[in-house]
C-alpha positions in Angstrom: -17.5 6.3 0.9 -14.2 7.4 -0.6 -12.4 4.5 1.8 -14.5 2.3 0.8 -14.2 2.7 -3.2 -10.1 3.0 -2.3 -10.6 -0.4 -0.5 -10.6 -2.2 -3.6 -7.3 -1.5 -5.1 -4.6 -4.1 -5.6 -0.8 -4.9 -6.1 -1.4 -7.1 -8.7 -0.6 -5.6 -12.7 -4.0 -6.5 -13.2 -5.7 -3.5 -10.7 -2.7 -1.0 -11.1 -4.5 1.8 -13.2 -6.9 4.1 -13.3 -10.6 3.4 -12.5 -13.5 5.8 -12.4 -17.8 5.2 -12.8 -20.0 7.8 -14.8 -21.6 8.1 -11.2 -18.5 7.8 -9.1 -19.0 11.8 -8.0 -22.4 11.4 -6.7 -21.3 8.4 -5.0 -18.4 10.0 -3.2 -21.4 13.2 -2.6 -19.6 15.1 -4.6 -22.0 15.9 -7.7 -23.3 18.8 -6.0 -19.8 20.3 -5.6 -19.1 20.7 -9.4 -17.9 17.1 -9.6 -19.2 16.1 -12.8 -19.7 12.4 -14.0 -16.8 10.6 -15.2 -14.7 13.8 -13.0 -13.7 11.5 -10.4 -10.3 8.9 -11.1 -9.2 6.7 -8.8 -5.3 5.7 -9.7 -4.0 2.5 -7.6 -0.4 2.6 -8.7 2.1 -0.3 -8.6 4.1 1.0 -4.7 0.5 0.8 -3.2 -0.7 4.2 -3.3 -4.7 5.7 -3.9 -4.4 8.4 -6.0 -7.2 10.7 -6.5 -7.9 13.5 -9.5 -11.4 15.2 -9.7 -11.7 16.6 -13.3 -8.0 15.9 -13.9 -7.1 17.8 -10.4 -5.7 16.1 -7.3 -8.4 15.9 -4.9 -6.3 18.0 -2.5 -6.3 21.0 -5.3 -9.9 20.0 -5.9 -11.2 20.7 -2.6 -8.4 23.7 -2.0 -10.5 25.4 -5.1 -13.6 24.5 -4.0 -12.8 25.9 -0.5 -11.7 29.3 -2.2 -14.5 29.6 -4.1 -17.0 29.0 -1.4 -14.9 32.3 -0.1 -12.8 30.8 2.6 -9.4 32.9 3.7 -6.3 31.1 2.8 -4.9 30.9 6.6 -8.4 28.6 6.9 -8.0 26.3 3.5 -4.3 25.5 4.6 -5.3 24.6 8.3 -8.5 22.4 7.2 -5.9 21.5 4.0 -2.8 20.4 6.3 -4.0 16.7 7.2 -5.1 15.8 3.8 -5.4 12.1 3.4 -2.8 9.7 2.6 -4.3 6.4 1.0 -2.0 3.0 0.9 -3.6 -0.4 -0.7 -2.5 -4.0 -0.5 -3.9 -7.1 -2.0 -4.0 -10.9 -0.8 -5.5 -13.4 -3.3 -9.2 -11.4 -3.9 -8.9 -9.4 -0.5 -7.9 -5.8 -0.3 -6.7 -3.6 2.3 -7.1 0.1 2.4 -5.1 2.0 5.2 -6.1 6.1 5.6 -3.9 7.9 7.6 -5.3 11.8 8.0 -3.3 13.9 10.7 -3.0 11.0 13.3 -5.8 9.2 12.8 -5.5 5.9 10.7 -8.3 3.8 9.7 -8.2 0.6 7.6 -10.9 -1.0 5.5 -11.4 -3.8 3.5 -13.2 -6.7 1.5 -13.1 -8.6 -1.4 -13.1 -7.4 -4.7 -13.7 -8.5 -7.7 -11.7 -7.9 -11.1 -13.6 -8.9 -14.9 -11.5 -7.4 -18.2 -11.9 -4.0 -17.6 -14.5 -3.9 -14.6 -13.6 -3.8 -11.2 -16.4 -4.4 -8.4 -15.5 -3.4 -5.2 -17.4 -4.0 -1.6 -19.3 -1.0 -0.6 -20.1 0.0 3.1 -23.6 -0.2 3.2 -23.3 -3.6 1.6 -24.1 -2.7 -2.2 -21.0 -2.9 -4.5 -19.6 -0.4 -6.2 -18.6 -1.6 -10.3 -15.5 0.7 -11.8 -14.1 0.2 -15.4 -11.0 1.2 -16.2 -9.9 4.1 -17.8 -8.1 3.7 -21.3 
């Protein structure tokens, strides 16, 4: 799911920024992990990059705290930890390319998308789209 939110990012001005959903954690399954709505950012900055922040953490130190909390040793947070994602984005006319590299595997997604004002609709996996607005 989280690809396929990321998917919609684009290089143009207009999509640089930061996007989120009052039900963007439950979409990404993450409402049950503390994730609360509105918790979940999405930041497509202007060199192509998917940023992530879960209640104004990256989602790296998100899930590093979660991990600890759920009582996991260090030595296993920093293995499960070392191939965090890496999320690029780039945009042609209303079609969008996400590329997600994690260790060696890379996978690339995409769609159209479509941007209104301040709402962003991007193509979901199981065909339903996925509306963001952006964050002031």
């Amino acid at each position: 799911m989280v690809a396929v939110l990321l998917t919609a990012c684009g290089g143009k001005a207009s999509i640089e920024g930061k996007w989120t959903a009052p039900d963007l954690a439950q979409q990404m399954g993450m409402g049950d992990l503390g994730a609360e709505a509105g918790q979940v950012v999405y930041e497509f900055t202007k060199d192509g990059k998917v940023l992530i922040t879960i209640g104004g953490k990256s989602m790296v130190e998100f899930t590093k705290e979660m991990m600890k909390s759920a009582g996991l040793p260090d030595d296993q947070i920093d293995a499960a930890m070392k191939d965090a994602p890496e999320m690029i984005y780039k945009v042609d006319g209303n079609k969008i390319t996400l590329t997600t590299k994690m260790g060696e595997t890379v996978t690339e997604d995409g769609g159209e998308f479509k941007l209104d004002g301040d709402k962003l609709t991007l193509p979901g996996g199981t065909g339903e789209s996925i509306s963001l607005t952006r964050v002031k």
